[in-house]
PDB file of N, CA, C and O in Angstrom:
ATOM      1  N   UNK A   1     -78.537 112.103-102.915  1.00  0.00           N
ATOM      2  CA  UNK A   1     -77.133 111.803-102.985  1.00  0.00           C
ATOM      3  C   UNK A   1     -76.340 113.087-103.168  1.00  0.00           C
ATOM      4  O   UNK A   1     -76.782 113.924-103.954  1.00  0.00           O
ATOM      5  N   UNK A   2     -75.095 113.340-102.445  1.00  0.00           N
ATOM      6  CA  UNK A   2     -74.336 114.578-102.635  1.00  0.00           C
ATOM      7  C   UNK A   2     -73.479 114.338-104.090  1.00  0.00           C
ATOM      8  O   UNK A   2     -72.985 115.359-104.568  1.00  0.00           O
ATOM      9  N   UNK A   3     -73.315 113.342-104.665  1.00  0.00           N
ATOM     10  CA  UNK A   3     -73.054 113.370-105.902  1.00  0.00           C
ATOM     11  C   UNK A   3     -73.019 112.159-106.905  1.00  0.00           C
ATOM     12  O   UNK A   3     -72.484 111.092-106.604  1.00  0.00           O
ATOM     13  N   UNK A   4     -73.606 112.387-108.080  1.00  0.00           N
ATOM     14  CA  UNK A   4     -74.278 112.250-109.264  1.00  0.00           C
ATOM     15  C   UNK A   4     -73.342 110.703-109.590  1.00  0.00           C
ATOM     16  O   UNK A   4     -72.116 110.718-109.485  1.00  0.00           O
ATOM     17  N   UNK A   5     -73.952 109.664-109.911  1.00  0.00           N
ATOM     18  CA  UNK A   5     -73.392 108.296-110.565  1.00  0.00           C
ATOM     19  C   UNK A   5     -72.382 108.783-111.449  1.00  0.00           C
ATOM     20  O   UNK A   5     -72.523 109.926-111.883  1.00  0.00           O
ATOM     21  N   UNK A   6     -71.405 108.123-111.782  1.00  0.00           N
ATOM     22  CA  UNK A   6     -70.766 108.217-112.731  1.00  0.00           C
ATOM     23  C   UNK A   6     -71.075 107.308-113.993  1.00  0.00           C
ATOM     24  O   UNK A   6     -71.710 106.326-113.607  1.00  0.00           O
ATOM     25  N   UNK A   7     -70.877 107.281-115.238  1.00  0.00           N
ATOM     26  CA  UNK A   7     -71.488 106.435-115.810  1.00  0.00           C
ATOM     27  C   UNK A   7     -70.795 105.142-116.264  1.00  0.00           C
ATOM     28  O   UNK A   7     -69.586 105.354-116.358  1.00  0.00           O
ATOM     29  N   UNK A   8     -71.108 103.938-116.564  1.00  0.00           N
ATOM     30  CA  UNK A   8     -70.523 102.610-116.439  1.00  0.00           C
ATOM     31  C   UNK A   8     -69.393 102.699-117.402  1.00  0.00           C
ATOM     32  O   UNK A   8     -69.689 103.168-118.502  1.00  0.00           O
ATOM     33  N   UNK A   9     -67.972 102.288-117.181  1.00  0.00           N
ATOM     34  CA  UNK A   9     -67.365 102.208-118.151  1.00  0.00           C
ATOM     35  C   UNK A   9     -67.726 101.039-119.287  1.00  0.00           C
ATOM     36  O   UNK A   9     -68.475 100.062-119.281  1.00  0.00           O
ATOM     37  N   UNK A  10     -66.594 101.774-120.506  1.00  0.00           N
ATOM     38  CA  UNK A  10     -67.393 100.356-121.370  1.00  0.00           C
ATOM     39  C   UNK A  10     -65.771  99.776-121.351  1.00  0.00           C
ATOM     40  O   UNK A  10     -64.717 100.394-121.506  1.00  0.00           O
ATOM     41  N   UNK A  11     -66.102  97.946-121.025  1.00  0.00           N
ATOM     42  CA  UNK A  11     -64.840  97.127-121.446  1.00  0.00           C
ATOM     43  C   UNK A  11     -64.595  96.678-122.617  1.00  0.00           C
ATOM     44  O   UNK A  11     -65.300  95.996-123.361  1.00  0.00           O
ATOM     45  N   UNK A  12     -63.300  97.195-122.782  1.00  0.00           N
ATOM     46  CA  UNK A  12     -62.448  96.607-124.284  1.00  0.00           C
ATOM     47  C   UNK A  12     -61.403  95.421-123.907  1.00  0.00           C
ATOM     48  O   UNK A  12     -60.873  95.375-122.797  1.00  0.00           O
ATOM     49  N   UNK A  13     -61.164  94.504-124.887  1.00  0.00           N
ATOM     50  CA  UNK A  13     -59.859  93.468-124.524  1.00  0.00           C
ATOM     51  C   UNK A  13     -60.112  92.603-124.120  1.00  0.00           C
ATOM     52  O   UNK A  13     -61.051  91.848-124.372  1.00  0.00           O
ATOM     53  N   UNK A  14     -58.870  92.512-123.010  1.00  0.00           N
ATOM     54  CA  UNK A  14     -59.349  91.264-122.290  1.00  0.00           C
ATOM     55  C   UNK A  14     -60.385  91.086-120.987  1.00  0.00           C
ATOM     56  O   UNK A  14     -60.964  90.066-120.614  1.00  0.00           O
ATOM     57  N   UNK A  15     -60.422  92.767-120.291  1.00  0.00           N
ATOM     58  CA  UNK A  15     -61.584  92.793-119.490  1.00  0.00           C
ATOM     59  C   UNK A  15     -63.032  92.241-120.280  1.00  0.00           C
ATOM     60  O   UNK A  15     -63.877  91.538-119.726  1.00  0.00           O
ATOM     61  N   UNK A  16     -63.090  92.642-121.439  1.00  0.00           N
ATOM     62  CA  UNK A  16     -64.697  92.580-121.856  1.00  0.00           C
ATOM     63  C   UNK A  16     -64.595  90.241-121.945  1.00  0.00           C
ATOM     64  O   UNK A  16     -65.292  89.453-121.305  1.00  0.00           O
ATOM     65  N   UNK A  17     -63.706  89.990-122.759  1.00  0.00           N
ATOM     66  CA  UNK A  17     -63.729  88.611-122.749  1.00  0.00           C
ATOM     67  C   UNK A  17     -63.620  88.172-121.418  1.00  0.00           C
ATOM     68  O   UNK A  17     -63.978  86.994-121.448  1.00  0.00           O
ATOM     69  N   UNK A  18     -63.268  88.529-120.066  1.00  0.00           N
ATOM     70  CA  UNK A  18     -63.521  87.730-118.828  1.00  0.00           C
ATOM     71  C   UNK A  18     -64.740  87.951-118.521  1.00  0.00           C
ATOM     72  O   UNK A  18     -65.492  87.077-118.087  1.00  0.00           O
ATOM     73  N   UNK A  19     -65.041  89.076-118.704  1.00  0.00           N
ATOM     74  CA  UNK A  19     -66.864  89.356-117.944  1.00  0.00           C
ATOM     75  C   UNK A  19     -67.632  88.806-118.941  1.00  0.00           C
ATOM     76  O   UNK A  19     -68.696  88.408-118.467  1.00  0.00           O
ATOM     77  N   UNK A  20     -67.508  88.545-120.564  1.00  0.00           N
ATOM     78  CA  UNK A  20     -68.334  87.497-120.985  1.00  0.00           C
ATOM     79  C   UNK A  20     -67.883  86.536-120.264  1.00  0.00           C
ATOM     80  O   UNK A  20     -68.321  86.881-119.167  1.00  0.00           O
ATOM     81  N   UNK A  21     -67.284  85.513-120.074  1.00  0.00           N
ATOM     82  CA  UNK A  21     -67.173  84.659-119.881  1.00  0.00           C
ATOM     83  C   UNK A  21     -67.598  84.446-118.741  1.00  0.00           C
ATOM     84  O   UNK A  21     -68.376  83.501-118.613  1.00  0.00           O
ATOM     85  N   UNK A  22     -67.105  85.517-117.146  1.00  0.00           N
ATOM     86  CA  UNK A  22     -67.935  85.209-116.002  1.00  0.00           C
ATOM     87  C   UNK A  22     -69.742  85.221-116.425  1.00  0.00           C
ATOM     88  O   UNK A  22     -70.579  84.578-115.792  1.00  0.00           O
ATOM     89  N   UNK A  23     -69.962  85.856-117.288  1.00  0.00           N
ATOM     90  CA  UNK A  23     -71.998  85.782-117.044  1.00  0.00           C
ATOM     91  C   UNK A  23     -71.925  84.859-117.982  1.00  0.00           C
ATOM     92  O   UNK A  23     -73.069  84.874-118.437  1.00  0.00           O
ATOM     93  N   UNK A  24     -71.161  83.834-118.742  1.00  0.00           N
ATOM     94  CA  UNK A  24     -71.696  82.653-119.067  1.00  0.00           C
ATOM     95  C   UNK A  24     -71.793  81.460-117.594  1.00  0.00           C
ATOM     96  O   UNK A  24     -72.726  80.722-117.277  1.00  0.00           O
ATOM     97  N   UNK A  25     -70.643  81.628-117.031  1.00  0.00           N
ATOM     98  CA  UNK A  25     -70.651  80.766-115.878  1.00  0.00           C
ATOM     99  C   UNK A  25     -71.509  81.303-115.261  1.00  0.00           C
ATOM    100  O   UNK A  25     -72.173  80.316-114.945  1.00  0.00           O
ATOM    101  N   UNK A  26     -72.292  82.598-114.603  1.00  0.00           N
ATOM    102  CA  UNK A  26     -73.003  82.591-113.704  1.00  0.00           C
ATOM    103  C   UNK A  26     -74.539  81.944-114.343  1.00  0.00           C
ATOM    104  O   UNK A  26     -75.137  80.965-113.898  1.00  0.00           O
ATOM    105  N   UNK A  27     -74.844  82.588-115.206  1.00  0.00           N
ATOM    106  CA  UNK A  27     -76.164  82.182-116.169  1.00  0.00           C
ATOM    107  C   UNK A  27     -76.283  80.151-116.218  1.00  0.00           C
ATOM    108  O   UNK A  27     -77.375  79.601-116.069  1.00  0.00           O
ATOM    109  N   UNK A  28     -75.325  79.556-116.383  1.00  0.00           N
ATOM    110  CA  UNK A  28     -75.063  78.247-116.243  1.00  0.00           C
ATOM    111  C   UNK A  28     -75.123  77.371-115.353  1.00  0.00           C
ATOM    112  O   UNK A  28     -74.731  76.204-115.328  1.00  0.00           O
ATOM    113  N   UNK A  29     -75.768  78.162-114.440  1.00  0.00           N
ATOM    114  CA  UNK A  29     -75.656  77.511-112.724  1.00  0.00           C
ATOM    115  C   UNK A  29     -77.277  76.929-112.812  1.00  0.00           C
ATOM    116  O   UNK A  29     -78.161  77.554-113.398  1.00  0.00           O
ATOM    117  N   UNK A  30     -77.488  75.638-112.131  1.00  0.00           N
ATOM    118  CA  UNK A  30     -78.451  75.627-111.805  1.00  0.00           C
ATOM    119  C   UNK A  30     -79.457  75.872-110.781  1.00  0.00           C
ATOM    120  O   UNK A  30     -79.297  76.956-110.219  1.00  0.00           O
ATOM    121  N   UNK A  31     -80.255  75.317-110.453  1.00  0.00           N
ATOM    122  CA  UNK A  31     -81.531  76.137-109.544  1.00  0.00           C
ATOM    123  C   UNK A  31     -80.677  75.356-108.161  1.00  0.00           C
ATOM    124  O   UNK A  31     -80.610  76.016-107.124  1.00  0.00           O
ATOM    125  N   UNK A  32     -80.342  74.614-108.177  1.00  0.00           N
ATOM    126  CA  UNK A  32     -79.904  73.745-107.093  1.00  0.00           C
ATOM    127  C   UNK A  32     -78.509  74.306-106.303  1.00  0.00           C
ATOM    128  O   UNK A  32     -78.237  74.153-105.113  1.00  0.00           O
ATOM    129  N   UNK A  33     -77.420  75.260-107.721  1.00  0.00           N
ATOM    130  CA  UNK A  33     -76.416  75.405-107.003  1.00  0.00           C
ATOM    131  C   UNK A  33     -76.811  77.318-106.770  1.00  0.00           C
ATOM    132  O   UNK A  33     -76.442  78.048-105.850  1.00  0.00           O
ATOM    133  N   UNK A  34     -77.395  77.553-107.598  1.00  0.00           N
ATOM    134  CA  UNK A  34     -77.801  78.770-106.800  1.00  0.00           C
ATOM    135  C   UNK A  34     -78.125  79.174-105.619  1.00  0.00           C
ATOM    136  O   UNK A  34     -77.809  80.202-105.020  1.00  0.00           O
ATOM    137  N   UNK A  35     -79.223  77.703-105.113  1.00  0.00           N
ATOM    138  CA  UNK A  35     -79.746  77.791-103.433  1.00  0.00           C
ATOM    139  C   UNK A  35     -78.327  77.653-102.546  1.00  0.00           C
ATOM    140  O   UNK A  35     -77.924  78.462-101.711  1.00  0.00           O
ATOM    141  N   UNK A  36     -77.614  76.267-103.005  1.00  0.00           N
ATOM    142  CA  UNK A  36     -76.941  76.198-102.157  1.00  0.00           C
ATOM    143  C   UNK A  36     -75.562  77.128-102.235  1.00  0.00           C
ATOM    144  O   UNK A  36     -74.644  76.818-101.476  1.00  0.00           O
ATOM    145  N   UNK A  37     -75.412  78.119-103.021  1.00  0.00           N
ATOM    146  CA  UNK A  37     -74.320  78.945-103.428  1.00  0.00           C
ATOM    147  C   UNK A  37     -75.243  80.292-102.219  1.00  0.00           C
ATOM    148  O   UNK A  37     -74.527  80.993-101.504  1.00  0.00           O
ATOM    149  N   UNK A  38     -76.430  80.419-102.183  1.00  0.00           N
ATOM    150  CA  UNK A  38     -77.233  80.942-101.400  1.00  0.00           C
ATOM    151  C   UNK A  38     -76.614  80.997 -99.691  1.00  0.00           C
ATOM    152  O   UNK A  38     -76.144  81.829 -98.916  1.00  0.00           O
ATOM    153  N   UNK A  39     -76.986  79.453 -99.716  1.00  0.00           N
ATOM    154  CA  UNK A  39     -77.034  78.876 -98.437  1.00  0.00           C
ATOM    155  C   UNK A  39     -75.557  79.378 -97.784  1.00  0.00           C
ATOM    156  O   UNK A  39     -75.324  80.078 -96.799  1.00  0.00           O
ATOM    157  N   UNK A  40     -74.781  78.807 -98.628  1.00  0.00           N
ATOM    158  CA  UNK A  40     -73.141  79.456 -98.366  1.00  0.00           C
ATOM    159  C   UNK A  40     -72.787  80.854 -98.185  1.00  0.00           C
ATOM    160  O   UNK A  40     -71.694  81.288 -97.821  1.00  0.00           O
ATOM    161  N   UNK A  41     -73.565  81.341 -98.404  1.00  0.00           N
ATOM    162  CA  UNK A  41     -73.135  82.745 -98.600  1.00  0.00           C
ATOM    163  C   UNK A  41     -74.177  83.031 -96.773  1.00  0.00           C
ATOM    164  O   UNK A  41     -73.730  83.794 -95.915  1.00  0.00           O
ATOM    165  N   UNK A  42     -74.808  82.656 -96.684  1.00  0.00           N
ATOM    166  CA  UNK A  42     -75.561  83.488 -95.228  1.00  0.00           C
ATOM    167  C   UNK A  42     -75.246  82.628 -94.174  1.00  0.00           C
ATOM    168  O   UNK A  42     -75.806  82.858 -93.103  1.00  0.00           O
ATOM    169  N   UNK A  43     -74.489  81.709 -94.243  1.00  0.00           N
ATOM    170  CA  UNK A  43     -73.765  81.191 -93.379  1.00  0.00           C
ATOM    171  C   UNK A  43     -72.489  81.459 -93.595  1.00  0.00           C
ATOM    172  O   UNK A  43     -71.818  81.490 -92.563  1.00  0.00           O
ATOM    173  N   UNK A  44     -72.080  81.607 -94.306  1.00  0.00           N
ATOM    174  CA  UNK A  44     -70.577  82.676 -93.787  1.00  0.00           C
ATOM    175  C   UNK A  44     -71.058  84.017 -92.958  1.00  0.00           C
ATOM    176  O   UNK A  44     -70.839  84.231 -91.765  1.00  0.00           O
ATOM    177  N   UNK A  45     -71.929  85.061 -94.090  1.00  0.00           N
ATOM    178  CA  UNK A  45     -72.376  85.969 -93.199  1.00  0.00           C
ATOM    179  C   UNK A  45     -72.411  86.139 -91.843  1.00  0.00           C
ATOM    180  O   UNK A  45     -71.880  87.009 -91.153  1.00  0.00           O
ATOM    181  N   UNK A  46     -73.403  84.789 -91.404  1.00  0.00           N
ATOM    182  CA  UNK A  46     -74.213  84.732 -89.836  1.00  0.00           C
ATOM    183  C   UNK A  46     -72.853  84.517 -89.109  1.00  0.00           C
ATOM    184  O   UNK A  46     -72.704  85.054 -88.011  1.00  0.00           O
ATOM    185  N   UNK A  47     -71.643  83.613 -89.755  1.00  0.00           N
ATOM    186  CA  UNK A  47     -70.143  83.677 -88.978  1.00  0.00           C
ATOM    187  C   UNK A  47     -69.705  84.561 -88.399  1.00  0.00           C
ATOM    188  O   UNK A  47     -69.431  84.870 -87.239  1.00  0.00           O
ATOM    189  N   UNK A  48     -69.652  85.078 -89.670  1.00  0.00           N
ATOM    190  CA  UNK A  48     -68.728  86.522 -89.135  1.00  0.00           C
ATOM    191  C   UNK A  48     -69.278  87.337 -88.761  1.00  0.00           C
ATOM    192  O   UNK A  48     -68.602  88.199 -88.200  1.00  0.00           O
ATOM    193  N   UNK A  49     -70.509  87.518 -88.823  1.00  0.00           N
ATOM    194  CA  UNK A  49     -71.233  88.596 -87.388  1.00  0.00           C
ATOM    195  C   UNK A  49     -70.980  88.285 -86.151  1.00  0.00           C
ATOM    196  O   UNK A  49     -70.720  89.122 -85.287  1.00  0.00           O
ATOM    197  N   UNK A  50     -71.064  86.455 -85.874  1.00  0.00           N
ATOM    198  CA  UNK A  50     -70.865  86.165 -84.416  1.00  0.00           C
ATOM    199  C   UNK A  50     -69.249  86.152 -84.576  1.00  0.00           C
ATOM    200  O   UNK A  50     -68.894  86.912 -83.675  1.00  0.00           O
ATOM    201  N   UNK A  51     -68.532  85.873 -84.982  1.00  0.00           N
ATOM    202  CA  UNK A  51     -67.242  86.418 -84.714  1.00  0.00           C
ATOM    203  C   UNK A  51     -66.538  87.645 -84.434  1.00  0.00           C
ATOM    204  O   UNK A  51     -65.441  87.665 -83.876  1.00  0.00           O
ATOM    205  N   UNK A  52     -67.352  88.975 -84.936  1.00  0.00           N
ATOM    206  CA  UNK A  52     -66.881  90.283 -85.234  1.00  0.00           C
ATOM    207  C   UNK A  52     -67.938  90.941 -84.495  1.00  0.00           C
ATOM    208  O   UNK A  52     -68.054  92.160 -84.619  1.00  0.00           O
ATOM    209  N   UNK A  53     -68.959  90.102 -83.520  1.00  0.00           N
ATOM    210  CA  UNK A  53     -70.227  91.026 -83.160  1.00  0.00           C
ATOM    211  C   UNK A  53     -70.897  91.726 -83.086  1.00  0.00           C
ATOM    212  O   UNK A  53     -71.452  92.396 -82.215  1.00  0.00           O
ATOM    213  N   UNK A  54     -70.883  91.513 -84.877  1.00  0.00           N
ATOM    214  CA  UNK A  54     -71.553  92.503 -86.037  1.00  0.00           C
ATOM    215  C   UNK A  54     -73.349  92.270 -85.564  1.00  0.00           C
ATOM    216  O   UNK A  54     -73.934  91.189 -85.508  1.00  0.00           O
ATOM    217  N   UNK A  55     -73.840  93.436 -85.316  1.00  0.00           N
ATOM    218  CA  UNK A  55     -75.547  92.882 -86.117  1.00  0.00           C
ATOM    219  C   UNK A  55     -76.235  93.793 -87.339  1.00  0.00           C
ATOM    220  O   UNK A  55     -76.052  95.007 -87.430  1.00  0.00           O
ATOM    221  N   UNK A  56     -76.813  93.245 -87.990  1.00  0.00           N
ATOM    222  CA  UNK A  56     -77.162  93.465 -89.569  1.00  0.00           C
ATOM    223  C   UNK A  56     -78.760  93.612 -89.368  1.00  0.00           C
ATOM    224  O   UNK A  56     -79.560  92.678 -89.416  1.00  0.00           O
ATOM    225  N   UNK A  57     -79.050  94.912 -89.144  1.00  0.00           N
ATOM    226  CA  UNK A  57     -80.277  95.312 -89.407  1.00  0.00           C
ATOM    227  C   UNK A  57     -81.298  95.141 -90.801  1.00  0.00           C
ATOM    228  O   UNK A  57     -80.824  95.582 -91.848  1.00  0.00           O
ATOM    229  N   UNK A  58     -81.966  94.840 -90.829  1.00  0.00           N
ATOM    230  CA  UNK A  58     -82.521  94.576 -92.414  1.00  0.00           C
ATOM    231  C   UNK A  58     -84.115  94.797 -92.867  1.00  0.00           C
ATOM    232  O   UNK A  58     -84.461  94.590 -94.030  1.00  0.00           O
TER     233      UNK A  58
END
């Protein structure tokens, strides 16, 4: 890398109380909406490649 990570800020306030609160909601998900939160997500993807006639090497 031409240059070095910076290091993570730390959140105070009200940033730190939303990001608890988002990794309680993510942690809270179950196995079921994970797949299909999954599923949603690579079918949008596969969309907008054929819309934008993107291809995604992997």
């Amino acid at each position: 890398m031409k240059f070095p990570w910076k290091e993570t800020p730390i959140l105070y306030g009200e940033d730190a109380r939303r990001f608890e609160e988002e990794m309680k909601r993510v942690d809270a998900m179950s196995e079921e909406e994970r797949q299909a939160n999954w599923k949603k997500l690579c079918k949008d993807v596969d969309d907008f490649c054929k819309e934008w006639n993107v291809t995604i090497k992997i």
